[in-house]
VOLUMKOL-419085 format. One line per 8 residues: number of its first residue (from 1); their letters; for each residue x, y, z of N, C-alpha, C. Coordinates in pm, whole numbers. Example, Ala and Ser with C-alpha at 12.3 -4.5 7.8 and 13.67 -1.06 7.14 Angstrom:
1> as> 1319 -569 780 1230 -450 780 1320 -330 780 ~ 1285 -225 708 1367 -106 714 1290 3 787
***
This chain:
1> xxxxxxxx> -6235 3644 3878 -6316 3669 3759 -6298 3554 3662 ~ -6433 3488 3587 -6411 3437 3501 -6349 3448 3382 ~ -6261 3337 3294 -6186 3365 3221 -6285 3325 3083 ~ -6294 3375 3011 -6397 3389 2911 -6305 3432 2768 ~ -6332 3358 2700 -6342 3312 2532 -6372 3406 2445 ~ -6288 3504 2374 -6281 3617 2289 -6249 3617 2140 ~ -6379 3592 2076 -6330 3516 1953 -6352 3673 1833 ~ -6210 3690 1826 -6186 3848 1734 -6078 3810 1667
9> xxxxxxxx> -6048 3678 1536 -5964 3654 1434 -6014 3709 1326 ~ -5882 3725 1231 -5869 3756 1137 -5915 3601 1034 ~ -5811 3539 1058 -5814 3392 1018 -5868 3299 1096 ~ -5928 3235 1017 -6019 3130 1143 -5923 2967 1180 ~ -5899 2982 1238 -5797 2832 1270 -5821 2761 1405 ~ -5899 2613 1337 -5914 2537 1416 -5863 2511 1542 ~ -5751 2488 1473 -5626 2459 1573 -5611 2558 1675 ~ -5627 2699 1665 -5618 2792 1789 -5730 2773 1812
17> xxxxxxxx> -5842 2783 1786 -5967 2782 1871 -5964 2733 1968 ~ -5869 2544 1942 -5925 2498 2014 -5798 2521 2157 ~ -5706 2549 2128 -5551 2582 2193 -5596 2685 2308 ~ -5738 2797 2225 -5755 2878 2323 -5840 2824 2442 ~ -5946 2735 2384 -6048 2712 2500 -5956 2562 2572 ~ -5847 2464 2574 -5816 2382 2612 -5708 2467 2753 ~ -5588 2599 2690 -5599 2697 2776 -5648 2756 2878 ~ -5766 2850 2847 -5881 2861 2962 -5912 2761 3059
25> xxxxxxxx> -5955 2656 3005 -5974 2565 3031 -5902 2502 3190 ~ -5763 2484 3115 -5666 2442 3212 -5651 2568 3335 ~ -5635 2682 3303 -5623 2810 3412 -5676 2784 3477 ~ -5860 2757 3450 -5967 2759 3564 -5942 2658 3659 ~ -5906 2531 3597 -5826 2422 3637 -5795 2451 3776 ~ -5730 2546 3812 -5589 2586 3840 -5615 2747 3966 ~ -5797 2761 3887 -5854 2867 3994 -5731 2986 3961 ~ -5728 3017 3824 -5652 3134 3794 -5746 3243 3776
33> xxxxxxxx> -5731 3319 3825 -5839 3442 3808 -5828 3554 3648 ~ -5918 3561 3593 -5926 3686 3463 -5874 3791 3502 ~ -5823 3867 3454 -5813 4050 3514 -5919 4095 3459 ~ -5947 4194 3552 -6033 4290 3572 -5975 4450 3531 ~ -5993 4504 3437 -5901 4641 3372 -6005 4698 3443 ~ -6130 4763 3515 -6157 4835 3596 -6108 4848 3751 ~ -6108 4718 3794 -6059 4717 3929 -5907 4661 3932 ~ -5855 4673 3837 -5713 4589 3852 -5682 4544 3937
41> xxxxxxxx> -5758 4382 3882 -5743 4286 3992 -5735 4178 3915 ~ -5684 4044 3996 -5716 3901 3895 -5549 3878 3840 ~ -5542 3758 3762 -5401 3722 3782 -5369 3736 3571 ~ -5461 3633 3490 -5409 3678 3382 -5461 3788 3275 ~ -5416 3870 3187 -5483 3967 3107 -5513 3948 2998 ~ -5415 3878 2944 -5431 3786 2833 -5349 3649 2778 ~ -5440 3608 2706 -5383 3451 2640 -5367 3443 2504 ~ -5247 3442 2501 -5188 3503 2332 -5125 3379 2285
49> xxxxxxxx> -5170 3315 2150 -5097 3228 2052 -5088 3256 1921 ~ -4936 3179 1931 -4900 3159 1767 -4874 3065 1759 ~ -4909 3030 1588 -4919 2847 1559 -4820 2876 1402 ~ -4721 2797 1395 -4691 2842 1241 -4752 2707 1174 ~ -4747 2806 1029 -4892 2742 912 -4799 2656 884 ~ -4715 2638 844 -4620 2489 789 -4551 2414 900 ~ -4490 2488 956 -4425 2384 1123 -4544 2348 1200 ~ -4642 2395 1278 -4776 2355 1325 -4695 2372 1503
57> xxxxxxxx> -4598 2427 1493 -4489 2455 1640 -4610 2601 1694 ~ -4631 2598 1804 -4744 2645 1905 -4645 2735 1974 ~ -4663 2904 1974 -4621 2940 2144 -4802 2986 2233 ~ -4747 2942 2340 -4847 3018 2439 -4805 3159 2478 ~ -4870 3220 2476 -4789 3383 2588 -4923 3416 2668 ~ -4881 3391 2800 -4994 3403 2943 -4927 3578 2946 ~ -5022 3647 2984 -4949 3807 3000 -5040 3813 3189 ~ -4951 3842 3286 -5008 3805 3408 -4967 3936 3449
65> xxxxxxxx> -5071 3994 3544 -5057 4119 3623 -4917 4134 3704 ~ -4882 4021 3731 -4787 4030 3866 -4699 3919 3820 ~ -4527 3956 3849 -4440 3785 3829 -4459 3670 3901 ~ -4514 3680 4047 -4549 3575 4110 -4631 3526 4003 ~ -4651 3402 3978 -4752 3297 3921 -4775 3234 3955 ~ -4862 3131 4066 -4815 3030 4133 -4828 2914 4097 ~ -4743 2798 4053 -4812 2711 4015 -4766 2742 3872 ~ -4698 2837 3817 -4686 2860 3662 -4612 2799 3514
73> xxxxxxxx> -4510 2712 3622 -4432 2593 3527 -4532 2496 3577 ~ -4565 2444 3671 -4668 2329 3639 -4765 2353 3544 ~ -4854 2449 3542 -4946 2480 3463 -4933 2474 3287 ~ -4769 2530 3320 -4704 2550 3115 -4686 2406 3074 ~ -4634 2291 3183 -4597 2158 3156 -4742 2077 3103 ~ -4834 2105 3168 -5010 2054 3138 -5072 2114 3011 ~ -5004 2228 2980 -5074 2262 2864 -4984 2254 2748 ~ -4884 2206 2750 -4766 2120 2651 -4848 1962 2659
81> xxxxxxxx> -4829 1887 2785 -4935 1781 2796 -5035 1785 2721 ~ -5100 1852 2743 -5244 1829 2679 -5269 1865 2534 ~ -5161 1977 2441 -5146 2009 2338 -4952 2019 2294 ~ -4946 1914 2222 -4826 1874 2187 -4767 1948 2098 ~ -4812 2048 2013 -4808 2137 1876 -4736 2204 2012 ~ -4771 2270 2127 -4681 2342 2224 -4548 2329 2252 ~ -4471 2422 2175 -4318 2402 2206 -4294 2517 2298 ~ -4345 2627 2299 -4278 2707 2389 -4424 2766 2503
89> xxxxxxxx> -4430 2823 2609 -4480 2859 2709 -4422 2985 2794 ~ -4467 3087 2742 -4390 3216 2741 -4489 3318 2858 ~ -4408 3357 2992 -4527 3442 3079 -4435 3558 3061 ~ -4548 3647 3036 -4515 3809 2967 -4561 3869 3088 ~ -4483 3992 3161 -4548 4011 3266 -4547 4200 3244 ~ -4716 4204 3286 -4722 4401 3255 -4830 4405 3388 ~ -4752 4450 3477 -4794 4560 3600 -4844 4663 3572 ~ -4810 4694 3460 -4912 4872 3458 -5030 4881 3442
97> xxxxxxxx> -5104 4965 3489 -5247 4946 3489 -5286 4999 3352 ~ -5279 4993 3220 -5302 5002 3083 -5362 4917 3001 ~ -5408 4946 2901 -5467 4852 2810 -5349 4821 2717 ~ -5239 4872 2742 -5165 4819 2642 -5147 4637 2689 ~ -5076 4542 2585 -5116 4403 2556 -4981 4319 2697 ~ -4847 4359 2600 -4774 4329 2654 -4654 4406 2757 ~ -4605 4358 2795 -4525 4412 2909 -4381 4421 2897 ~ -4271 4447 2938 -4137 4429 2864 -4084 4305 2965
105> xxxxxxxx> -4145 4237 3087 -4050 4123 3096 -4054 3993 3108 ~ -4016 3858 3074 -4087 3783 2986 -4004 3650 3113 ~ -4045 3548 3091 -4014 3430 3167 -4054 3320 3062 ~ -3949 3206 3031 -3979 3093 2938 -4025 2994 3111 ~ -4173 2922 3029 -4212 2840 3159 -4205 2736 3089 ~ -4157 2689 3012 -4178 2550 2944 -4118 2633 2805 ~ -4043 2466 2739 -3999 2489 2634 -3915 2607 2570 ~ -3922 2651 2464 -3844 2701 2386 -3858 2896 2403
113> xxxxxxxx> -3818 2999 2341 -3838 3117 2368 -3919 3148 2244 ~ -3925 3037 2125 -4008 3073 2024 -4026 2978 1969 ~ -4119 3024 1843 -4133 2876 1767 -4086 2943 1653 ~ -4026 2818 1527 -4023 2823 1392 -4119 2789 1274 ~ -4129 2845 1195 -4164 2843 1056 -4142 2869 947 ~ -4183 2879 801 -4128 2876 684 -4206 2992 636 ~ -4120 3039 538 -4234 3152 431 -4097 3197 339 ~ -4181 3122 222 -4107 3129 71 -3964 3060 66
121> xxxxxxxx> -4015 2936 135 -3896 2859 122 -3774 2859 246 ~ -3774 2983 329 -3670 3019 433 -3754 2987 570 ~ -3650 2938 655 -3705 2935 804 -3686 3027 824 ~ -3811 3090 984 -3791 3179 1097 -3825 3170 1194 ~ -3739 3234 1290 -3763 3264 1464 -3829 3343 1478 ~ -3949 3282 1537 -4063 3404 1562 -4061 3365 1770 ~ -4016 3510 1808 -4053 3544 1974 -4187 3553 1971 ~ -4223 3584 2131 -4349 3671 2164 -4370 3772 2112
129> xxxxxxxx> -4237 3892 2093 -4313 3998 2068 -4238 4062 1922 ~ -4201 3936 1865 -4210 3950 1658 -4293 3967 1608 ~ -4295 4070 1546 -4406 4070 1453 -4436 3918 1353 ~ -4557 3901 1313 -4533 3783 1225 -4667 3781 1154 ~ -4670 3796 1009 -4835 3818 952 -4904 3680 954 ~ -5042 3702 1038 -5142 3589 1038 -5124 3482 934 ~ -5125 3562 823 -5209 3479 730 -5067 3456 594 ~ -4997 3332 639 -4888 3281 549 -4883 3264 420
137> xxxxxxxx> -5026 3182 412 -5025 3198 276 -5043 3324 173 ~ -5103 3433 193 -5150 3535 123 -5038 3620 167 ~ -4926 3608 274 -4781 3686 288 -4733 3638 216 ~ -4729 3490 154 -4604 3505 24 -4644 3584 -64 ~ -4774 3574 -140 -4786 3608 -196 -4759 3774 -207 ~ -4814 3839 -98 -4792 4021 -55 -4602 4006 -95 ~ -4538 3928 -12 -4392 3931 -37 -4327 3916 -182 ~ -4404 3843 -275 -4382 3800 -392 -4387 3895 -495
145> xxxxxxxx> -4515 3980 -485 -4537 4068 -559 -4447 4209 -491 ~ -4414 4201 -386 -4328 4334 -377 -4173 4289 -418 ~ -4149 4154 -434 -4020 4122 -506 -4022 4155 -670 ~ -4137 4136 -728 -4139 4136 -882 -4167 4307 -874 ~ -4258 4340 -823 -4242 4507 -872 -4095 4562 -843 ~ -4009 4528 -747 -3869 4562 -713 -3818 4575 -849 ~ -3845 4429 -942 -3734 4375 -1060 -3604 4390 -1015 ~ -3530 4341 -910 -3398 4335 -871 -3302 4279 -945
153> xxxxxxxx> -3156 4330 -960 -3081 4294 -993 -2957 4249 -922 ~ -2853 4180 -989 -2765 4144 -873 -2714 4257 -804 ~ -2669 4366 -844 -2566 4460 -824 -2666 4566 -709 ~ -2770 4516 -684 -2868 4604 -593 -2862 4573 -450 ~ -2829 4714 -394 -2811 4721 -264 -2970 4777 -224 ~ -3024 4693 -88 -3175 4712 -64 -3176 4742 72 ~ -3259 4866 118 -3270 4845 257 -3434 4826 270 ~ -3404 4779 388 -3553 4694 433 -3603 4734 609
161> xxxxxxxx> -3692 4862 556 -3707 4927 638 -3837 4863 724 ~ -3823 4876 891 -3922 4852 955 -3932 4676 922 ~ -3780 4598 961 -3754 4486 931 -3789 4388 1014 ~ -3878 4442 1092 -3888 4276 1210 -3807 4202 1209 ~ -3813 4026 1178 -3748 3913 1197 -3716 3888 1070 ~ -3714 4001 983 -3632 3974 829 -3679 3920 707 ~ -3861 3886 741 -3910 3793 648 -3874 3887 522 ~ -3904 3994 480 -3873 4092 360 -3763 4080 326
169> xxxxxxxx> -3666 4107 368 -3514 4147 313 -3419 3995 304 ~ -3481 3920 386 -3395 3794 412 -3520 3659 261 ~ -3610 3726 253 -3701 3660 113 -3574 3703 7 ~ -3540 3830 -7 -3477 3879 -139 -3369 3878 -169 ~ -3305 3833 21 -3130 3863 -38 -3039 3770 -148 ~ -3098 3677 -149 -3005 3601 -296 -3047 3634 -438 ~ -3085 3757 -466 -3148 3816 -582 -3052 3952 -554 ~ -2975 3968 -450 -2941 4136 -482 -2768 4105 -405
177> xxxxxxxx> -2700 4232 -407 -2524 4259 -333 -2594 4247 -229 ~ -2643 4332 -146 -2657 4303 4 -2777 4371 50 ~ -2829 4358 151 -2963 4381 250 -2931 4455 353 ~ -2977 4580 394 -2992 4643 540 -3104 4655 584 ~ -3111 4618 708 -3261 4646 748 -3219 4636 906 ~ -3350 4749 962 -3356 4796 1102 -3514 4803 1117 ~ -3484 4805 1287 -3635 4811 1329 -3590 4830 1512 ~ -3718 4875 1554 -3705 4927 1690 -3712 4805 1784
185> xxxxxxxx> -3756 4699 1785 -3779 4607 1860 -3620 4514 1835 ~ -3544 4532 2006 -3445 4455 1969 -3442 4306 1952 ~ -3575 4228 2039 -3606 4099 2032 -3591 4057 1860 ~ -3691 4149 1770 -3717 4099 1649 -3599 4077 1573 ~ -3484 4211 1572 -3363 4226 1522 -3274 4103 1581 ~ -3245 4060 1686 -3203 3902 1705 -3256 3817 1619 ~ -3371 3794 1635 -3448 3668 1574 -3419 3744 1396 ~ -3399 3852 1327 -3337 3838 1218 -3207 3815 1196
193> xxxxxxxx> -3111 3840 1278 -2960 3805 1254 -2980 3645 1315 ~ -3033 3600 1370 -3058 3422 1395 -3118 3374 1285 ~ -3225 3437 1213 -3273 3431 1112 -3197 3409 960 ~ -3117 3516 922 -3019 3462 852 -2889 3407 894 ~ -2826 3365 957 -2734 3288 996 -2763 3124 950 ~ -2947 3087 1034 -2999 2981 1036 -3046 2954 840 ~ -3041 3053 775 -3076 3040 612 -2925 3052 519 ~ -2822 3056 624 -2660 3076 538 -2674 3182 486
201> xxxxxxxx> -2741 3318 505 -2716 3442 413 -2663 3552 511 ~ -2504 3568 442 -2415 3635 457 -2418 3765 406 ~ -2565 3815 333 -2513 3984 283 -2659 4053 350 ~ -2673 3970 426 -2816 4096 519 -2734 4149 666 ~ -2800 4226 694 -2691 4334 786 -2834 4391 872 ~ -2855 4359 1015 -2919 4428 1074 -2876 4496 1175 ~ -3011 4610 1243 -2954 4686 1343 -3088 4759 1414 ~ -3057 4780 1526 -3144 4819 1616 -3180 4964 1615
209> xxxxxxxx> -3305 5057 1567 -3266 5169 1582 -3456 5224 1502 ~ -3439 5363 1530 -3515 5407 1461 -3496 5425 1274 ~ -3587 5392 1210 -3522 5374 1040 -3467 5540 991 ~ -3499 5596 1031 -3442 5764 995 -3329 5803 1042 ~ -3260 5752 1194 -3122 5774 1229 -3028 5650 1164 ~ -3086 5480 1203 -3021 5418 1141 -2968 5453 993 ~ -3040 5527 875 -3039 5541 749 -2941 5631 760 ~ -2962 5729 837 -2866 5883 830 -2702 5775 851
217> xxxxxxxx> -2698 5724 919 -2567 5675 981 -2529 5568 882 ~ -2599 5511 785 -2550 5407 692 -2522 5492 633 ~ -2622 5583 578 -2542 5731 405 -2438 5753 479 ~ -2425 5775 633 -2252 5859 610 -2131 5768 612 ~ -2194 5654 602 -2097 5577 582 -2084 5530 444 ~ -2180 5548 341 -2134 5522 230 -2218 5422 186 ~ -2326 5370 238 -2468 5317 177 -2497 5368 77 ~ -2526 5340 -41 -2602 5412 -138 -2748 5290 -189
225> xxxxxxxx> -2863 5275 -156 -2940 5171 -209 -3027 5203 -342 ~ -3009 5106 -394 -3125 5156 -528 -3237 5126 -508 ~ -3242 5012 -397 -3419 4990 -370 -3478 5019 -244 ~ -3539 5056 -206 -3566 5059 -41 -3715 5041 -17 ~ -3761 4933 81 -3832 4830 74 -3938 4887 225 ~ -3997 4903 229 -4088 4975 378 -4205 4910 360 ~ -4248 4861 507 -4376 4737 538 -4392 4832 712 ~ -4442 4921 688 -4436 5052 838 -4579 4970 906
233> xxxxxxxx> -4591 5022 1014 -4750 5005 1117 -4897 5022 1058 ~ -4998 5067 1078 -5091 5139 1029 -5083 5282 1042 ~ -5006 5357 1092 -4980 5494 1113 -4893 5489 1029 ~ -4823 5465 926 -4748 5482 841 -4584 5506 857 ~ -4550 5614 764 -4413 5643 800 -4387 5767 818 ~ -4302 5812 940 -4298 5927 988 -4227 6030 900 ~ -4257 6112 892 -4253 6262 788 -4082 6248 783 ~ -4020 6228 863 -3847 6219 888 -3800 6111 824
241> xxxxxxxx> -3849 6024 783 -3787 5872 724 -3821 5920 593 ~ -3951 5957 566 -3957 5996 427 -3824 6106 392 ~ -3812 6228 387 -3714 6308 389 -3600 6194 381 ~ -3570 6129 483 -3439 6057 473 -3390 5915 358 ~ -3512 5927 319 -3553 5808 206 -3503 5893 87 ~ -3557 6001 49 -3552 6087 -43 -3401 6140 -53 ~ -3337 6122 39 -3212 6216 25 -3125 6126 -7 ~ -3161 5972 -33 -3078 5838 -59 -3084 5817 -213
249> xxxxxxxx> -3173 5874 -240 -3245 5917 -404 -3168 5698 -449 ~ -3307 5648 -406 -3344 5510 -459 -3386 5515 -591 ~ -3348 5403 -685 -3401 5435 -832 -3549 5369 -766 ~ -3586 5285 -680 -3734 5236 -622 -3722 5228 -540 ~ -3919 5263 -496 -3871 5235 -360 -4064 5158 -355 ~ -4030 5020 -284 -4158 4941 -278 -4247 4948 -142 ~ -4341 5047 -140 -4418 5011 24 -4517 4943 19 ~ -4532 4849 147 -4611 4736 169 -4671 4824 260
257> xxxxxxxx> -4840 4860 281 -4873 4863 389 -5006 4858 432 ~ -5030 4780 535 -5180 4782 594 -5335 4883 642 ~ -5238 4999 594 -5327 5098 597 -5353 5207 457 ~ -5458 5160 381 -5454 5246 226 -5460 5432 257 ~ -5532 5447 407 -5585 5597 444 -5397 5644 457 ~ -5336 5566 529 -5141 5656 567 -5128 5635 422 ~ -5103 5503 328 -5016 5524 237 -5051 5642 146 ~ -5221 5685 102 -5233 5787 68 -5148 5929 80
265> xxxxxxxx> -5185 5915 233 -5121 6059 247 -4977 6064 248 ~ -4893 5925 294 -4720 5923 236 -4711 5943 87 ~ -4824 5858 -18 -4807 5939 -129 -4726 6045 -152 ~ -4828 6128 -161 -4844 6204 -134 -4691 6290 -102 ~ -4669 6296 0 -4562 6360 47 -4416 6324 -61 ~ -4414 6188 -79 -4314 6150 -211 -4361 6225 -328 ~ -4511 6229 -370 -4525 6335 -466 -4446 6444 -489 ~ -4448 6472 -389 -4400 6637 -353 -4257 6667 -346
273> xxxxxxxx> -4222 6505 -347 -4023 6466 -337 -4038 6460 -454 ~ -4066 6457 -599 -4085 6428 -691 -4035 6276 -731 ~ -4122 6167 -652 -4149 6031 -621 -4310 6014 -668 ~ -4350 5910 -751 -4431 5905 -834 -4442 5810 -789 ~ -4595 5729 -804 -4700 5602 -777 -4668 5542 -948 ~ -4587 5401 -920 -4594 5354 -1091 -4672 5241 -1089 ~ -4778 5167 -963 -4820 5087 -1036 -4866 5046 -849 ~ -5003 4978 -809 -5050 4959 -678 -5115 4847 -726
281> xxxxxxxx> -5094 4703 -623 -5166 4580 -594 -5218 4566 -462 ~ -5370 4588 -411 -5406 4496 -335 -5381 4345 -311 ~ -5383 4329 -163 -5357 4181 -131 -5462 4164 -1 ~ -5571 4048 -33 -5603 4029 80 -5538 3950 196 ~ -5532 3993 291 -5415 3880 389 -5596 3853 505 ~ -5670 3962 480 -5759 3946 581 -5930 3919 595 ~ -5962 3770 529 -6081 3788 424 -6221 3845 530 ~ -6308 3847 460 -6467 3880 501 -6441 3972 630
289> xxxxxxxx> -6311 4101 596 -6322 4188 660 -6287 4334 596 ~ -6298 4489 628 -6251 4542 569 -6112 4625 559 ~ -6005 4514 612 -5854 4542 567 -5810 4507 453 ~ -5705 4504 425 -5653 4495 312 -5496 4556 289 ~ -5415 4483 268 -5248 4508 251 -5284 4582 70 ~ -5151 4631 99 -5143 4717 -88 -4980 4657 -70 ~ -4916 4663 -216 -4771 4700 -264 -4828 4780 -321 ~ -4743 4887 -345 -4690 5008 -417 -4568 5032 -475
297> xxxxxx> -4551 5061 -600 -4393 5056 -635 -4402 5187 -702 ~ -4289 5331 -641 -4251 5479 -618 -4152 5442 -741 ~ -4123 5587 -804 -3972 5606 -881 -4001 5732 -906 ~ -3855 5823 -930 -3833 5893 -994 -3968 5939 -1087 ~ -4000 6084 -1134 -4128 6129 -1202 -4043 6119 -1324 ~ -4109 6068 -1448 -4037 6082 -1594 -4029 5963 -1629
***
């Protein structure tokens, strides 16, 4: 099957456009076959890049039906050749017959396991499967404004829930005592403890876990945070994290999130914790479409 050109960005960038069709390009090269999600057949499913906006460091991620590849480090070496911004060449491999994207097991075919970049001054390790927001410039800004609604002080302990690779908690930690933050993806939680190590900050603390047990197990150890910082999915945050948020009784608590229909209804539910809406900023991260990031900054009613 032909491998064919799927142009569904958020951000329009030259530079991948052309990363994608020089890509394709090279596969066909190479008589690599498209998959076929009806007949599951064909060799790749998808061709996934990230480019960071200040480093200009490239990963490829080929996601291939099957680990055989043949030909698959030659192929990663030609498309480093031919696009030099390529530091890493990453084959993601998902056998299951699903529409889901990626697969859990991964092969470096060239270069590095990730690339780096900057945001608000700090480097990061971004993997294949880190989260990392498109659009850099309009994330400082989303990050910026959930630092000033915080108003942090030194003596503030923050957890930083649903922490990926730390860009949130590792932006704020030299403004507060110390940082916790967890998240389910153990790849991302590396690339945040590499993350601050590689920025010298010694008071962020991560961990692998769901944010409602991780939290339960920091309170019994004697966590107490005044701020607690949540940037959740588009499905929001599960009815159990809230409860467990609430029982930490934060003097704030700041949510970032991509979906205005969940944060409503989490409102909502803090309403009812007697957790109050003191003040909401839109941020576009996603222009001439209809998404849109919010901060929100919660407290105490009174």
């Amino acid at each position: 099957h032909e491998l064919v050109e799927i142009e569904d960005y958020y951000i329009q960038d030259p530079a991948i456009d052309e990363a994608i069709k020089r890509v394709r390009d090279i596969l066909q090269r190479f008589q690599v076959r498209g998959y076929n999600e009806a007949k599951n057949e064909g060799q790749i499913r998808h061709i996934i890049i990230r480019r960071g906006h200040y480093s200009h460091e490239m990963m490829v991620v080929l996601v291939t039906r099957k680990e055989k590849f043949f030909k698959g480090k030659e192929i990663a070496s030609i498309i480093h050749e031919e696009l030099p911004e390529v530091v890493s060449v990453v084959q993601n491999i998902n056998e299951e017959k699903t529409n889901v994207i990626l697969g859990d097991k991964e092969k470096v075919l060239y270069g590095r396991s990730y690339i780096e970049d900057q945001l608000l001054g700090k480097t990061y390790r971004i993997s294949s499967k880190s989260f990392y927001q498109v659009n850099t410039e309009q994330t400082e800004k989303l990050y910026q404004t959930a630092i000033e609604f915080a108003a942090l002080q030194k003596e503030d302990t923050v957890i930083d829930a649903y922490s990926g690779i730390g860009t949130i908690g590792l932006s704020l930690a030299d403004k507060v005592k110390e940082v916790y933050g967890m998240e389910l993806v153990p790849e991302a939680i590396e690339d945040a403890q590499f993350n601050a190590l590689t920025n010298k900050i010694e008071n962020a603390h991560y961990e692998v876990g769901k944010a409602e047990t991780v939290m339960k197990k920091w309170q019994d150890k004697g966590v107490k945070p005044s701020v607690i910082v949540v940037d959740p999915p588009r499905k929001g945050l599960d009815a159990r994290f809230i409860a467990s948020a609430i029982d930490m009784e934060p003097a704030k608590l700041v949510y970032i999130s991509c979906n205005p229909a969940t944060f409503a209804r989490d409102a909502k539910l803090f309403a009812e914790s007697g957790y109050e809406v003191k003040k909401v900023q839109p941020v576009d991260l996603f222009p001439q479409t209809h998404h849109v990031e919010l901060v929100a900054l919660l407290a105490p009613k009174g």
